[in-house]
KOLSETI-812079 format. One record per atom (N, C-alpha, C, O, CB): x, y, z; residue in one letter. Coordinates in steps of 0.2 Angstrom, whole numbers, padded with zeros to 4 digits, always signed. Glycine has a CB too. Example, Ala and Ser with C-alpha at 12.3 -4.5 7.8 and 13.67 -1.06 7.14 Angstrom:
<recs>
+0066-0028+0039a
+0062-0022+0039a
+0066-0016+0039a
+0071-0017+0042a
+0057-0022+0045a
+0064-0011+0035s
+0068-0005+0036s
+0064+0000+0039s
+0067+0006+0040s
+0070-0003+0029s
</recs>
This chain:
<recs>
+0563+0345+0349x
+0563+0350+0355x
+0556+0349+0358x
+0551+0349+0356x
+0563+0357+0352x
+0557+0349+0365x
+0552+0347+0368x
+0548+0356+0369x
+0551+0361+0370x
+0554+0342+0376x
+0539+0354+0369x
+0537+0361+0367x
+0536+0364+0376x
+0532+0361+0380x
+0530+0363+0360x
+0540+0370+0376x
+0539+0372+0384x
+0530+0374+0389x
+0526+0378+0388x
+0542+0379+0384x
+0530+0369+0392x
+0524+0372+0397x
+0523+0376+0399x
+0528+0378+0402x
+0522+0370+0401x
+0516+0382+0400x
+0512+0387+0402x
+0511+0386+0409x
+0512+0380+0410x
+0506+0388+0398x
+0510+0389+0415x
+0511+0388+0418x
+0507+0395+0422x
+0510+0400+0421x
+0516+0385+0417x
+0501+0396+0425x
+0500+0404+0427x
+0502+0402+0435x
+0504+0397+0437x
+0491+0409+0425x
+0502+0408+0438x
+0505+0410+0444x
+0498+0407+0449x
+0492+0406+0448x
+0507+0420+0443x
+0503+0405+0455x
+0501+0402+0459x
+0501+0406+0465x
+0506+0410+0465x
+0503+0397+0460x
+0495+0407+0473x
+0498+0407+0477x
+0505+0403+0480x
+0506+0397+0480x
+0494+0408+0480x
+0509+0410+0484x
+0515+0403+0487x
+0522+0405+0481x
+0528+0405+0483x
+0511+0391+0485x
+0520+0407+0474x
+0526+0407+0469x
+0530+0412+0468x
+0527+0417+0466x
+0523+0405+0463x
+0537+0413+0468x
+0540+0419+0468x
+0544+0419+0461x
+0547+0415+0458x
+0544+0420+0474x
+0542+0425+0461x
+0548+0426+0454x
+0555+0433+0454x
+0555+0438+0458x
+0542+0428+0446x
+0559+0432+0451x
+0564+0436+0453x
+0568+0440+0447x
+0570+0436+0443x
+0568+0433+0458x
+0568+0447+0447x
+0570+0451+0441x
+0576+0454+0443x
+0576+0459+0447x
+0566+0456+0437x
+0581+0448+0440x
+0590+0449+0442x
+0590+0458+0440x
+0593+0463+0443x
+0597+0442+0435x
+0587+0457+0433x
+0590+0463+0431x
+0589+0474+0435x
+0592+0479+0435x
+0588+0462+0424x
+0583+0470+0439x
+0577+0477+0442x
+0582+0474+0450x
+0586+0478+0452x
+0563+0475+0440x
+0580+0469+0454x
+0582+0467+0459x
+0574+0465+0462x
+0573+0465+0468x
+0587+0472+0463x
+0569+0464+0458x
+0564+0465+0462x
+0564+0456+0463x
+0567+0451+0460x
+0558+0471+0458x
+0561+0456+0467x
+0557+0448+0469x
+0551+0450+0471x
+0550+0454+0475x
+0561+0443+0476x
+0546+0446+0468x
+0540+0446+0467x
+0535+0439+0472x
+0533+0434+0468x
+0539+0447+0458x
+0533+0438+0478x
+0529+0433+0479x
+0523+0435+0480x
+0520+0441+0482x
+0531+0428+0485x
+0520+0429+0476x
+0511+0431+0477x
+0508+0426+0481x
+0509+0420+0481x
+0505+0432+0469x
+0504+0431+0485x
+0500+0428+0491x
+0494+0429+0491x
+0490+0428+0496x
+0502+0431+0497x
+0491+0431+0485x
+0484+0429+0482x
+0482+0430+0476x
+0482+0436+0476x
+0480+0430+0484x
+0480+0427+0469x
+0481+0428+0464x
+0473+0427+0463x
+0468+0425+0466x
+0486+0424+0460x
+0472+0431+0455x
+0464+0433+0455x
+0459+0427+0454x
+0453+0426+0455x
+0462+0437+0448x
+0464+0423+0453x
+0461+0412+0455x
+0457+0413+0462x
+0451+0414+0462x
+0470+0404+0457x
+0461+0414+0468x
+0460+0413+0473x
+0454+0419+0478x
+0451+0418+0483x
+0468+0414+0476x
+0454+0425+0472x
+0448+0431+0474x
+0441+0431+0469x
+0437+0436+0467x
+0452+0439+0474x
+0442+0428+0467x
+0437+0427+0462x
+0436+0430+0457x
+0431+0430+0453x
+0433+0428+0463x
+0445+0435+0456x
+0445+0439+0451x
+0442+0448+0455x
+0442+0453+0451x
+0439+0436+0445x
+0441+0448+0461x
+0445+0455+0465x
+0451+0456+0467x
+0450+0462+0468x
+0443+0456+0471x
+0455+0455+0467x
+0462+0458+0470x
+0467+0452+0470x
+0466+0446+0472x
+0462+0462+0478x
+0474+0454+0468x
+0479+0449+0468x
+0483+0455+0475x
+0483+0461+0475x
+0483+0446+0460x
+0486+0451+0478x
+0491+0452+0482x
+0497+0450+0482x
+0498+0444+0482x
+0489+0452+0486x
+0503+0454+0483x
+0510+0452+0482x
+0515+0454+0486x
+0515+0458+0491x
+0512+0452+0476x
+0517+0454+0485x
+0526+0455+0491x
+0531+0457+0487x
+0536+0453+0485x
+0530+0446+0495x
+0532+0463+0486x
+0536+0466+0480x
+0545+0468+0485x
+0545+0473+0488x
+0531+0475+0476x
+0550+0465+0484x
+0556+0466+0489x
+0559+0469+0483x
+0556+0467+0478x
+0560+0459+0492x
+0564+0474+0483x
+0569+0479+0478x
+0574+0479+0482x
+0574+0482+0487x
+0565+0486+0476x
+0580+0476+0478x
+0585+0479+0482x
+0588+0486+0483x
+0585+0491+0481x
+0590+0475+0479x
+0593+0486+0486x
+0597+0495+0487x
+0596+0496+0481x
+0599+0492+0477x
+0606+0497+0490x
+0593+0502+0477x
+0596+0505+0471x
+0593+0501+0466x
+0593+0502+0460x
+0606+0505+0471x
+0590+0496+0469x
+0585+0492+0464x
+0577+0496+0461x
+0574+0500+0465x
+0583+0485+0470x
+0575+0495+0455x
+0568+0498+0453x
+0564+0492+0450x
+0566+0486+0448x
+0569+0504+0448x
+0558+0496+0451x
+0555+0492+0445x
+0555+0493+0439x
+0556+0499+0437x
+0551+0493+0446x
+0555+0489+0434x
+0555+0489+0428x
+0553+0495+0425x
+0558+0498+0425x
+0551+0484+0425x
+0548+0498+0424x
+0544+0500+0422x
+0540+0507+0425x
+0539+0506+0431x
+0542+0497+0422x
+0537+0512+0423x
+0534+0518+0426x
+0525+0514+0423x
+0528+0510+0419x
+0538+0528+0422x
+0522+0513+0423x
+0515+0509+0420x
+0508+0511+0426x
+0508+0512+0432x
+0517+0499+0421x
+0502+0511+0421x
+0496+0513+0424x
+0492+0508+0425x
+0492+0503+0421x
+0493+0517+0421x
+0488+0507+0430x
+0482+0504+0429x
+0475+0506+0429x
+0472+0508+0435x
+0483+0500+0434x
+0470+0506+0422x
+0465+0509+0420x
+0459+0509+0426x
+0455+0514+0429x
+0464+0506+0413x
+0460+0501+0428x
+0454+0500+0434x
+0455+0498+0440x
+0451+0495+0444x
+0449+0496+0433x
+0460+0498+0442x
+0463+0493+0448x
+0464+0497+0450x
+0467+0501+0447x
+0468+0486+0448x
+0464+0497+0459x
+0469+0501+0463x
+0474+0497+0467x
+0474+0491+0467x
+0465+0504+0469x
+0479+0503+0469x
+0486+0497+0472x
+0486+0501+0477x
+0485+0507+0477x
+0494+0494+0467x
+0488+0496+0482x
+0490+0499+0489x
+0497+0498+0492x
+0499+0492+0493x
+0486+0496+0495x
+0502+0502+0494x
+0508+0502+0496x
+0511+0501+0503x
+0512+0506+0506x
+0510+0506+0495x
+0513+0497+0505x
+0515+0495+0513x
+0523+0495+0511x
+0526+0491+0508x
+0511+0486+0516x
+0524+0500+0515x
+0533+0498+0517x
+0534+0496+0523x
+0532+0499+0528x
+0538+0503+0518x
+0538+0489+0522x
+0538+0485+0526x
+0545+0487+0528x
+0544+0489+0534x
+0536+0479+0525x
+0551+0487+0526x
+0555+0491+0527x
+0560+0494+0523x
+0559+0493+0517x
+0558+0489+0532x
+0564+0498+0525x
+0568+0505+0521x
+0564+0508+0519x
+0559+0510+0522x
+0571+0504+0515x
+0566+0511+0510x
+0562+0518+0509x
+0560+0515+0503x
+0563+0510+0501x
+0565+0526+0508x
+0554+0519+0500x
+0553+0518+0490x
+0550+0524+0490x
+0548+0528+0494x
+0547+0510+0486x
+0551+0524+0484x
+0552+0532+0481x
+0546+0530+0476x
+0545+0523+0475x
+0562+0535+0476x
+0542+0534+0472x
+0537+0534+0468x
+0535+0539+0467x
+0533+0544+0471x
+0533+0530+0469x
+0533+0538+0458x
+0528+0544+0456x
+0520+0541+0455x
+0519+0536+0454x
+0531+0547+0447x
+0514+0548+0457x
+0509+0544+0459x
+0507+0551+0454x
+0506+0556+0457x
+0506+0542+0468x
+0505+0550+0446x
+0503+0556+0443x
+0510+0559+0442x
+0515+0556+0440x
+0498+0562+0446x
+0510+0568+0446x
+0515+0570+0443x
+0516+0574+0450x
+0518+0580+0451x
+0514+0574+0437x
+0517+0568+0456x
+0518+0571+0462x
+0524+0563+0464x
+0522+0557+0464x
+0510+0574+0467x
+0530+0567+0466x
+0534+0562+0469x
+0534+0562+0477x
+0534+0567+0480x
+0541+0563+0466x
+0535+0555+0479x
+0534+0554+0485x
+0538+0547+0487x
+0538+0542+0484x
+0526+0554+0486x
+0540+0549+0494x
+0546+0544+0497x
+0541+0541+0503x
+0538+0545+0507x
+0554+0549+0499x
+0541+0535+0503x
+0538+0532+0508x
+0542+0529+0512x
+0546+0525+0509x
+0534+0529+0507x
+0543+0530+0518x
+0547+0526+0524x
+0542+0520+0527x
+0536+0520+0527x
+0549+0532+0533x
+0547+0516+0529x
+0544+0510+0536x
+0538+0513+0537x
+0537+0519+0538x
+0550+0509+0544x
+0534+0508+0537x
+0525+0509+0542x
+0522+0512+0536x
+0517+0510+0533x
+0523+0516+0550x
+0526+0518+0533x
+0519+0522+0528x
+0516+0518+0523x
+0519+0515+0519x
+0521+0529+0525x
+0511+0519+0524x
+0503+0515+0518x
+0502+0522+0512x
+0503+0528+0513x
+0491+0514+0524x
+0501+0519+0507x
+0499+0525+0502x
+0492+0521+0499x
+0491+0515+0501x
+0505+0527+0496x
+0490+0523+0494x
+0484+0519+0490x
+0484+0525+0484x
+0483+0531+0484x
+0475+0519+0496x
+0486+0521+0477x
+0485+0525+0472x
+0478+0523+0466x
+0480+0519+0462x
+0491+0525+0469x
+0472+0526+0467x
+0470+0524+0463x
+0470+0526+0455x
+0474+0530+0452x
+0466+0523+0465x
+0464+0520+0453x
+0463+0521+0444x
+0465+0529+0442x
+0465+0530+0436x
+0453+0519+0441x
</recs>
C-alpha cells in the first residue's frame, strides 16, 4: 500500500462537503499572512449547512453575503443576513 501524502491547503484550492453542500475556496491561508488571517469563499447550497455550530477562542470572522440568505446563531441571538449585509463576530 502506497502511504498517502499530506498535503496542507493552498491559496486557489477548493474543497467540497457533498454531504453539508458547502464548497470551501481559500483565497488566503495563514502561509500567505503570516499567520494573521485566512480568507475563504464559503458557497452552501439551498437548504445546505454547515457542518457544525463551533467557536473560535481568538480569531474574528467576518460575513459577506454575496448572494441569497444565511441564517446564523452569533451567542444566543439568531440572525438572517441578506445579499450586501456584513456581520463581524468576534472571539
Amino acid at each position: 500500500m502506497t502511504p498517502r501524502r499530506r498535503k496542507m491547503i493552498r491559496s486557489g484550492d477548493t474543497i467540497h462537503n457533498p454531504v453539508t453542500g458547502e464548497r470551501i475556496t481559500f483565497h488566503q491561508t495563514s502561509a500567505d499572512t503570516n499567520g494573521e488571517a485566512v480568507v475563504i469563499e464559503c458557497t452552501v447550497q439551498p437548504h445546505g449547512f454547515v457542518a457544525a455550530a463551533h467557536v473560535h477562542p481568538s480569531q474574528t470572522e467576518r460575513f459577506a453575503v454575496i448572494e441569497g440568505r444565511l441564517g446564523m446563531k452569533v451567542g444566543r441571538q439568531r440572525l438572517v443576513l441578506e445579499r450586501g449585509d456584513i456581520t463581524v463576530v468576534e472571539p
